[in-house]
Every structure is written in structure tokens, then in C-alpha cells.
NUSE-995750 format. One record per residue (C-alpha): x, y, z. Coordinates in steps of 0.25 Angstrom, whole numbers, plus 2048, in hexadecimal, padded with zeros to 3 digits. Last residue first. Layout:
% residues N
{{X, Y, Z}},
...
This chain:
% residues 153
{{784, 7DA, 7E9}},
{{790, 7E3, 7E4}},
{{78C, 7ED, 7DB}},
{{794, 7F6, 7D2}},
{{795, 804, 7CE}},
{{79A, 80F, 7C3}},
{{79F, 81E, 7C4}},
{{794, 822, 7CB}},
{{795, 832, 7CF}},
{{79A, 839, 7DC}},
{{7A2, 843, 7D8}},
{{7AF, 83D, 7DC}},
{{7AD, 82E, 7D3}},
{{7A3, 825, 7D7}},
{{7A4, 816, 7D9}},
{{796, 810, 7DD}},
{{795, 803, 7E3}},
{{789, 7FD, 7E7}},
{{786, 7F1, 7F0}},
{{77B, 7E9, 7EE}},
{{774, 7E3, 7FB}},
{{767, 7ED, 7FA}},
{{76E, 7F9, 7F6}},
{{77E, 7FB, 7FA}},
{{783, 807, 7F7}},
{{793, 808, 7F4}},
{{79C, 814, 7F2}},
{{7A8, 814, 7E9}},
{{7B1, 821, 7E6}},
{{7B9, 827, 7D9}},
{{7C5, 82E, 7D9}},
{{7CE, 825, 7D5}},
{{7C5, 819, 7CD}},
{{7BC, 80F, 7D2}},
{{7BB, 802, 7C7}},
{{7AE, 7FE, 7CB}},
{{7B3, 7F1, 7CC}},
{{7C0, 7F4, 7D6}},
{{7B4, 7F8, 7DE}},
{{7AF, 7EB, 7E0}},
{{7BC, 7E3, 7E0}},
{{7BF, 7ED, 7EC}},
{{7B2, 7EA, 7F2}},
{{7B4, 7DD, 7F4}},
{{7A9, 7D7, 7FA}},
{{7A5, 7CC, 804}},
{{798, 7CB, 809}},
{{790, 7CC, 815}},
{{781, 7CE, 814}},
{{77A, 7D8, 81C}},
{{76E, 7D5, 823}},
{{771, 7DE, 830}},
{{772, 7E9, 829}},
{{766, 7ED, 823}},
{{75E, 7EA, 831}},
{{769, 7EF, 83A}},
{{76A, 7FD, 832}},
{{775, 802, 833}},
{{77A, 80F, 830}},
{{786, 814, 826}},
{{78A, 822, 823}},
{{796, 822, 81B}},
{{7A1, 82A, 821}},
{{7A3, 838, 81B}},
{{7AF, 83F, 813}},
{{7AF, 834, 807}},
{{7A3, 838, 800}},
{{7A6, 847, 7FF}},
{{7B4, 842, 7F9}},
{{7C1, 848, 803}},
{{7C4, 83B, 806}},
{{7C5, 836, 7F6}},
{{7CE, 843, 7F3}},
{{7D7, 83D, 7FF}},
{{7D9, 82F, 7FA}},
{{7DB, 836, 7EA}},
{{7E8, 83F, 7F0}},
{{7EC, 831, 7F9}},
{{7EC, 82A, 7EC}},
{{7F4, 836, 7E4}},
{{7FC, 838, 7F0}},
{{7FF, 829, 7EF}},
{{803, 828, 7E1}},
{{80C, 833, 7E0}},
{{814, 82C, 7EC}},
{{817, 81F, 7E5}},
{{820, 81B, 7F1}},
{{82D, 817, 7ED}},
{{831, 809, 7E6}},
{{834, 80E, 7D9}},
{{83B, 81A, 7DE}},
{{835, 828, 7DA}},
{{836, 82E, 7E7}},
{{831, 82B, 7F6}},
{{833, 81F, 7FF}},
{{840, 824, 802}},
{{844, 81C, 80F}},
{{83D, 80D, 808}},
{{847, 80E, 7FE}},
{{853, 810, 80A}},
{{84D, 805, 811}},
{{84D, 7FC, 805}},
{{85C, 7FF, 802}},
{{85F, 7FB, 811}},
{{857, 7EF, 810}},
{{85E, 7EB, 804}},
{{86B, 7ED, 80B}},
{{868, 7E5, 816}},
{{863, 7D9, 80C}},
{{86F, 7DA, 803}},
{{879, 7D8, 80E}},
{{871, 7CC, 816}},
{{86F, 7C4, 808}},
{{87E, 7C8, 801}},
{{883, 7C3, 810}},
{{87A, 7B7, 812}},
{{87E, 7B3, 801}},
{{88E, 7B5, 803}},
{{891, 7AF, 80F}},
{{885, 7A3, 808}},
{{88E, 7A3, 7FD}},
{{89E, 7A2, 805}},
{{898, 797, 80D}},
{{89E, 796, 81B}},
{{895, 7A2, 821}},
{{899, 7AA, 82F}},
{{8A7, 7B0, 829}},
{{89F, 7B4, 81C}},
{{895, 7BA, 823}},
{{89B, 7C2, 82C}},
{{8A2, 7C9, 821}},
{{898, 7CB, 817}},
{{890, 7D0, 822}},
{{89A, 7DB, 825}},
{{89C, 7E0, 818}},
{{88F, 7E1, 815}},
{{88A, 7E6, 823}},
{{894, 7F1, 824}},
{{88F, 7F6, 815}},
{{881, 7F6, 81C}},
{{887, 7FE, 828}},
{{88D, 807, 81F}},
{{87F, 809, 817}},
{{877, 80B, 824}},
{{881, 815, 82A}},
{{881, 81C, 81C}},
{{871, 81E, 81C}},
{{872, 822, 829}},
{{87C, 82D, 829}},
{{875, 833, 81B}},
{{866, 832, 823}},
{{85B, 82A, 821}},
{{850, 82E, 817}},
């Protein structure tokens, strides 16, 4: 966080900037409601952002608004049991072949709708095979058995 000197400097100066803005801006605006609304606006809006950067300085805690910190070790735990899977430690070989290749029909497909279908589970993979234009796709969970699948034509 910032330090004690700081943290006091800032809140002096904000205190300083209430007063003085009242100040200037009743002298510089005739109407006493809009003297009143531009300085409540322009005081409330400095010491918002000064309440916001002091949330945003402790990011860590129990807060409402603090970073859910349980829940992202437990996601990036499961991310780095997945990388160290047999099946995730090699690139996928791929050759072409001009002939198969070549007549390949474009199409648009959402493959998150797709697996969102088989309904893909924590700890579980999706691996596709494609066999003469019908796509396969096989969820399995870490010992390498089907769990369920779906085609996509």
C-alpha cells in the first residue's frame, strides 16, 4: 500500500480541495444551486476516485469486490493437471495431403455450442476425429475412457 506520509498528504490535499473549491466556486457562479451542485459534483468525484484507488491498492482479502483468490489457484491447480496429461504433452501430428485437403468444404461451427452439448465436466478432455466429412467428438475423462459423444456433419 502507500505509505502513512502519503496516504495523509493525499487526504490533506483532498480536505484543501473541498474547502477551496467551495470557495472558488461560489465567487465564480451567481446561482447559489448550481455553486452548490459543481462543487458537491467536483468534491464527490475526487473523493471517489481516491476511495477507489485505495480498493484497487488491497486487491486481496475477504472484501466483496476483492479477487476471488481460492478460486483461481483452484482453476490454475486443474489448468496445470490438464498440461501434465500424456495427451496434452505432444503437438498433434498433422500432414497434408493435397489431394484430401484440397476439397475441403468451409463451414461455420461453433464448437463451444458443441461441447457445451456433451456437457464436459472438470477434469475431463475433448478430442475430435473426423471420418468421411463427420466430425466426432469424444469427451473422456483422465483415464482415457468415453464418457459420451456427438457428431457434427
Amino acid at each position: 500500500g502507500k505509505s502513512f506520509p502519503l496516504a495523509q498528504m493525499i487526504t490533506v490535499m483532498l480536505i484543501l480541495h473541498w474547502g477551496l473549491t467551495a470557495v472558488v466556486v461560489a465567487t465564480s457562479v451567481e446561482q447559489g444551486f448550481w455553486a452548490a451542485f459543481i462543487s458537491f459534483a467536483v468534491i464527490f468525484s475526487f473523493w471517489s476516485i481516491h476511495y477507489i484507488g485505495e480498493e484497487l491498492e488491497q486487491p486481496f482479502g475477504d472484501d466483496p469486490n476483492d479477487l476471488p483468490i481460492h478460486e483461481m489457484q483452484v482453476d490454475l491447480n486443474a489448468s496445470l493437471r490438464d498440461m501434465l496429461h500424456e495427451r496434452a504433452r505432444q503437438a498433434p501430428e498433422f500432414r497434408f495431403n493435397r489431394e484430401k485437403h484440397s476439397k475441403l468444404e468451409v463451414a461455420n461451427l461453433n464448437l463451444d455450442d458443441c461441447i457445451r452439448g456433451l456437457g464436459i465436466e472438470e477434469g475431463h478432455y475433448v478430442d475430435a476425429q473426423e471420418q468421411e466429412g463427420i466430425v466426432e467428438l469424444h469427451m473422456h475423462n483422465m483415464l482415457g475412457d468415453v464418457r459420451s459423444q456427438a457428431a457434427v456433419h
